[in-house]
N, C-alpha and C positions, 0 to 999 in steps of 0.2 A: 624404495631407495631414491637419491637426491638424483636431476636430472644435472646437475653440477659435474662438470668437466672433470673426467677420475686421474689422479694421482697416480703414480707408477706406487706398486706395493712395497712396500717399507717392510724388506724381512727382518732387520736389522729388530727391528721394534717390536714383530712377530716373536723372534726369538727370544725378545726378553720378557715379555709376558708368559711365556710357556716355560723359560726359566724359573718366575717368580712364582707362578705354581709348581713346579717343578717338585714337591716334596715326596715324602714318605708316605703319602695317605695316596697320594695321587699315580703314583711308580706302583702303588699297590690295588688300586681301582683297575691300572688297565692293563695289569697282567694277570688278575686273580680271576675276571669273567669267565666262565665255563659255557657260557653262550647257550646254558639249560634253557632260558627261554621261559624262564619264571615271570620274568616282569612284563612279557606281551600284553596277557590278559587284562594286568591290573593297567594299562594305558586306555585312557578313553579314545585317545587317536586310533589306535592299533583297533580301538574295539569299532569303534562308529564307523572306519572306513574299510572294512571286508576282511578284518585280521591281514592288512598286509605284513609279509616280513618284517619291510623294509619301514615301517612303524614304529617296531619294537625299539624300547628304550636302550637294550644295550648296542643294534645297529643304527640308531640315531647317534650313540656317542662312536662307535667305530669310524662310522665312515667319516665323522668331523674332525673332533679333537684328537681321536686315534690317529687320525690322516696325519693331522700339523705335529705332532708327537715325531708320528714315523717318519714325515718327511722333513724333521730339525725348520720348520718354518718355511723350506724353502718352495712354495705354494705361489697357484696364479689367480689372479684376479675372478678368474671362472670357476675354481674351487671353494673359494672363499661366498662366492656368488650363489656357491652349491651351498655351502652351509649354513647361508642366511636364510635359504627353505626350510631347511630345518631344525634350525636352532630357537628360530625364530617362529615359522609357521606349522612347527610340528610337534611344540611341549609349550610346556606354560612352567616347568619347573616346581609341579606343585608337591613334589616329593613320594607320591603313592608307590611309585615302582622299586623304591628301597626300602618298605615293609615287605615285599614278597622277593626283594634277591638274598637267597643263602648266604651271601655275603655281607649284607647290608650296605653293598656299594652306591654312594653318594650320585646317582645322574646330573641333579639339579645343579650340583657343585660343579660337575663335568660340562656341562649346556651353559653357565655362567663362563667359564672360562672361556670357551669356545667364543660366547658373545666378546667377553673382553677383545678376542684381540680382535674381529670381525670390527668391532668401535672403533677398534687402533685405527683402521685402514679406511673409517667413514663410512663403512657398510653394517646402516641399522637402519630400521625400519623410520620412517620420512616423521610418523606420529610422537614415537620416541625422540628423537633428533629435536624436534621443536620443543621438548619437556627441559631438554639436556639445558636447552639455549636459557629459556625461563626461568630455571633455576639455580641459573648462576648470575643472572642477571637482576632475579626481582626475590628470589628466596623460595619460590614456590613455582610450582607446574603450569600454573594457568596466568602470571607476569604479570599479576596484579600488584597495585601499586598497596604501600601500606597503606596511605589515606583513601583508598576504596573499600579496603578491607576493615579498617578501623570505623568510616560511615558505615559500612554494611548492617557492621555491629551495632552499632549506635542507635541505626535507624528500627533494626531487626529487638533491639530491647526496648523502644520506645511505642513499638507498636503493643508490643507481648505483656507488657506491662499493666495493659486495660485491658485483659484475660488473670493475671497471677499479679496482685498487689505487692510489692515490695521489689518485683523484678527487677533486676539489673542486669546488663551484660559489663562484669569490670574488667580494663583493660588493662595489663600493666601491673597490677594490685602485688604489693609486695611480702612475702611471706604466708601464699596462700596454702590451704595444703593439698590443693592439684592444679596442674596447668593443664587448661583443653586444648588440643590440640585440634585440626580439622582438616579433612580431605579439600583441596581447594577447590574442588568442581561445588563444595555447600556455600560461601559465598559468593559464586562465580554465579551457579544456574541453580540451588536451594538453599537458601538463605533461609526458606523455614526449617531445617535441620539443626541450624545454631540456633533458635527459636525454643523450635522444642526441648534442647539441651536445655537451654536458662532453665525454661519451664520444671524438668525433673530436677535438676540442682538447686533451683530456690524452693520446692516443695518439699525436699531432702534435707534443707537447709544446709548444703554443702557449704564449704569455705572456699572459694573458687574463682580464675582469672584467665582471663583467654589471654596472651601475648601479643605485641603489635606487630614482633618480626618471629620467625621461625616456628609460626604458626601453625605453616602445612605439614602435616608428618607423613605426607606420602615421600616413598621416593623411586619413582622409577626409573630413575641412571640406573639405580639395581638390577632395573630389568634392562637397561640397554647397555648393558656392558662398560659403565664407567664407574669404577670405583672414585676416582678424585672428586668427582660430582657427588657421587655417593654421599660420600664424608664430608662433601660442604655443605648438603642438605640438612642430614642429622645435628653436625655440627651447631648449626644455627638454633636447633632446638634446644640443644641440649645448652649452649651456653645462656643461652635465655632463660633456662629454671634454676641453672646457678644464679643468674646474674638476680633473677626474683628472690629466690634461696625455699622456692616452694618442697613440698615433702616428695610429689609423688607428679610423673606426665600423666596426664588420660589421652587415651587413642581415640578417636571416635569411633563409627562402624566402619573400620577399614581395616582390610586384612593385612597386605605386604606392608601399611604402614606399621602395626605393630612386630611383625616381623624383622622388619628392618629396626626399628626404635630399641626394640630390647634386644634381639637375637644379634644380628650381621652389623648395625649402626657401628656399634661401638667398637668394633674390628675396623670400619672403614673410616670412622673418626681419628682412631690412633689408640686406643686404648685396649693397650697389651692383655688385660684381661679377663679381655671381652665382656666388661660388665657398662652400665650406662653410669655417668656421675650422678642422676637420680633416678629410682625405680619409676616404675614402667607398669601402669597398667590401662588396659583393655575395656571399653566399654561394658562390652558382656557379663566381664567380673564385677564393675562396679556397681549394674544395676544389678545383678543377681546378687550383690551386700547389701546397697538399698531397700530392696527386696525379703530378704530374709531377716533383716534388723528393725524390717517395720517402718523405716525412714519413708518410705514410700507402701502405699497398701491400696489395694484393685478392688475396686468397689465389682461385686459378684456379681451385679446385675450388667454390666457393660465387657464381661467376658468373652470373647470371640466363643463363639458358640456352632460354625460352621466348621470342619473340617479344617484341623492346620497341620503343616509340613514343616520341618527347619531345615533349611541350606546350613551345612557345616562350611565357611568358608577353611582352604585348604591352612589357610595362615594365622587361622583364628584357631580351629579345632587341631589338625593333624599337626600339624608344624606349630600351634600357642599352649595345646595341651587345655584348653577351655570347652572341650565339647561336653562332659556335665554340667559347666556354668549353664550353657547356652539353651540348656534342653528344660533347666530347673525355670530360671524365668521365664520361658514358653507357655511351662505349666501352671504358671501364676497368671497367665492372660490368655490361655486357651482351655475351653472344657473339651474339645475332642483332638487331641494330638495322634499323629499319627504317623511316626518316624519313616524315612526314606533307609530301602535296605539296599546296598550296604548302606553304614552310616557310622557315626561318628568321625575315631583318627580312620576309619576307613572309607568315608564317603567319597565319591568321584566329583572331581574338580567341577565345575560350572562352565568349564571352558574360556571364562573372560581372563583369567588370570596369568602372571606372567609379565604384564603388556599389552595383552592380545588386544582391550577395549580402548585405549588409545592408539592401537598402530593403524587404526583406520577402517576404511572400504575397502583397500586390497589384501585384507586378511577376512574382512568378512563373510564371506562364502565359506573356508575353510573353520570358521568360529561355529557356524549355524551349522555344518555337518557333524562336526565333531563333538556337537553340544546335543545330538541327541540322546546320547548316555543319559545326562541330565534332566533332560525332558522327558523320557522316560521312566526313570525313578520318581517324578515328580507326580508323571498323569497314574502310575500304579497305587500312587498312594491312596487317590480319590479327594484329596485335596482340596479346597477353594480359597485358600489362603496360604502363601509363601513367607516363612520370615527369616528375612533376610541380613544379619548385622557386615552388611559387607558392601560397600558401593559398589564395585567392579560385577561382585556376584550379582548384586542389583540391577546392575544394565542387562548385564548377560540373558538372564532371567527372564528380567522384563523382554528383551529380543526375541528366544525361546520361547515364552507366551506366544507373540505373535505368529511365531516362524510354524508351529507345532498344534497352535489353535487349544491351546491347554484349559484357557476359564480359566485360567487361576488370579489375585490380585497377589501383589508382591510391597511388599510391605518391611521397614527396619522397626525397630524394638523399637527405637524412639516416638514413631507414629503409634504405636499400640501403644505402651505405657501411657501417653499425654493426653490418648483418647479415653484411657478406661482408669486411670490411678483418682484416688478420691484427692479432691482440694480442702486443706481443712479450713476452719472458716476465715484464722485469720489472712488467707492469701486470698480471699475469693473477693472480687472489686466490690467496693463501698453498696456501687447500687442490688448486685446481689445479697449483699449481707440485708439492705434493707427488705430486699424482698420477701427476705427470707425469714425475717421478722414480723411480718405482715402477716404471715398465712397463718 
């Protein structure tokens, strides 16, 4: 939290956020719990730190939002202080715990609220708070300007170019039929990740255009509890595929961004019926079309041939409903797969998710404990290769390797494909074609 001089709490404002959820779904979330005690288990928290009670997903939402429910808002700075422990340092919101309650009661919905009003009153994690600021200011997470963002690109298709003859990275291109979308940490700190997109889109021969604004489709207001933020992130995407009038957004490998883009976006944009102005899809899906359409085909000899795993992220598989996509393209680029149990919509989170991988160093102790779930389904598998379509799970992961001494490398779908898809000749550079001619 901010070392900034704190405000007296604002109940007036408490109250109306817990108004605004105030429904029928929600009056029914937190009178219908039976406190069976079903959803323990399925928490990685609950599980990695000694089964505490006080873990359990339905006493994480009791003592918060139950609290501000029960006490009409009328709540102190120190309570509020309490629920930022755990709203914040004790879920990630990945939704596991509402497959195993009888109910099918909503947590994450419950944990979001909670954060809403904790926002209201300036208490959110110091890493979120900086995202907030950035994304109202520059459109994207990391406050990059557009003419950085637009060189990046520029510079990022001119290099890739002398590997894939014909490449381009087009910006702005109007009437494409997908707009890429991208986590903004790929041209902040991987610039070779829009690289390697061009790369599989011009060997796909896609029809395709990255945007100069509302480029990033991450949004982590979502996780900090600000819906207005929320909606001016998406917002910016979304009027930008109108304003191109492309068919279709692509997500990159990122989880809550397609979450938010197709699922929650279009709720916190304004659009009553929760659909997005244009469809929405998902990395994972797209290359598992590429893929099974032949537009792209995996030379056998350059198949991961070591031991591979696949991380379901939570917002891609449980919450995107993509975990056969995910597992079908695996199998085009791995000869020995070897799934993590649980798995699929039932796999455990990775821990980074939520926020948790930008909120910092002061969440990080509690990420690496609670992230052994993960590291451990990963070292059972026998693994030597992680693939990962998820940035956040990427970090995670990667941390976990070190934290846990697993051997494993960790790797996204775009790195594998670009390594092992065959180039056919017309895109392989002039001096290859000659060489190749020669022999």
């Amino acid at each position: 939290m901010s070392d900034e001089p704190q405000k007296p709490i604002n109940t007036a404002k408490i109250r109306e956020i817990l108004e605004m959820n105030d429904g029928a779904r929600m009056r029914m979330w937190l009178s219908i719990c039976s406190r069976c005690g079903l959803c323990a288990d399925s928490c990685f928290f609950y599980t990695a730190n000694g089964k505490d009670p006080k873990l359990s997903p339905a006493y994480k939402v009791k003592t918060t939002l139950g609290e501000l429910y029960r006490r009409k808002g009328e709540v102190t700075r120190e309570f509020l202080e309490h629920c930022y422990e755990v709203i914040w340092g004790q879920c990630t919101m990945c939704k596991r715990c509402s497959m195993f309650c009888p109910f099918g009661i909503d947590i994450a919905s419950m944990i979001a609220a909670a954060r809403g009003v904790c926002n209201s009153q300036g208490i959110v994690p110091e890493g979120l708070s900086r995202t907030i600021e950035n994304y109202t200011t520059t459109g994207n997470q990391m406050g990059m300007s557009t003419d950085d963002f637009v060189e990046t690109c520029s510079w990022m298709g001119e290099e890739t170019a002398e590997e894939i003859r014909g490449l381009e990275i087009p910006i702005d291109k109007k009437g494409a039929r997908i707009m890429y979308t991208v986590n903004a940490r790929e041209p902040m700190y991987y610039p070779q990740d829009i690289a390697m997109a061009a790369q599989i889109f011009t060997v796909a021969e896609e029809d395709w255009t990255i945007p100069s604004t509302g480029w990033d489709c991450t949004n982590l207001a979502m996780f900090a509890g600000n819906r207005a933020v929320a909606g001016h992130v998406v917002k910016l995407m979304y009027d930008k595929a109108v304003e191109l009038g492309v068919q279709m957004i692509a997500i990159t490998e990122c989880g809550h961004a397609y979450r938010s883009a197709k699922y929650e976006g279009p709720y916190f944009a304004g659009y009553r019926d929760g659909k997005p102005p244009v469809p929405v899809i998902h990395s994972v899906r797209l290359f598992y079309e590429y893929l099974r359409d032949g537009r792209i085909k995996i030379d056998p000899d350059k198949m991961l041939t070591e031991p591979v795993t696949y991380q379901d992220p939570c917002n891609v598989s449980r919450n995107g409903g993509l975990w056969e996509e995910g597992r079908a393209v695996v199998n085009y680029l791995a000869k020995d797969f070897r799934d993590m149990a649980p798995n699929r919509d039932y796999n455990h989170c990775c821990g980074g998710g939520g926020g948790f991988i930008p909120m910092g160093a002061e969440f990080k102790k509690r990420r690496m404990i609670s992230g052994k779930v993960k590291a451990d389904q990963i070292r059972a598998t026998g693994a030597k290769t992680v693939i990962v379509p998820c940035h956040n799970c990427f970090d995670q992961i990667r941390d976990l390797n070190k934290e846990y001494n697993l051997g494993v490398k960790v790797v996204s779908f775009k790195e594998v494909i670009t390594e092992a898809m065959i180039i056919p000749e017309k895109f392989l550079p002039e001096n290859d074609v000659n060489e190749k001619g020669e022999e």
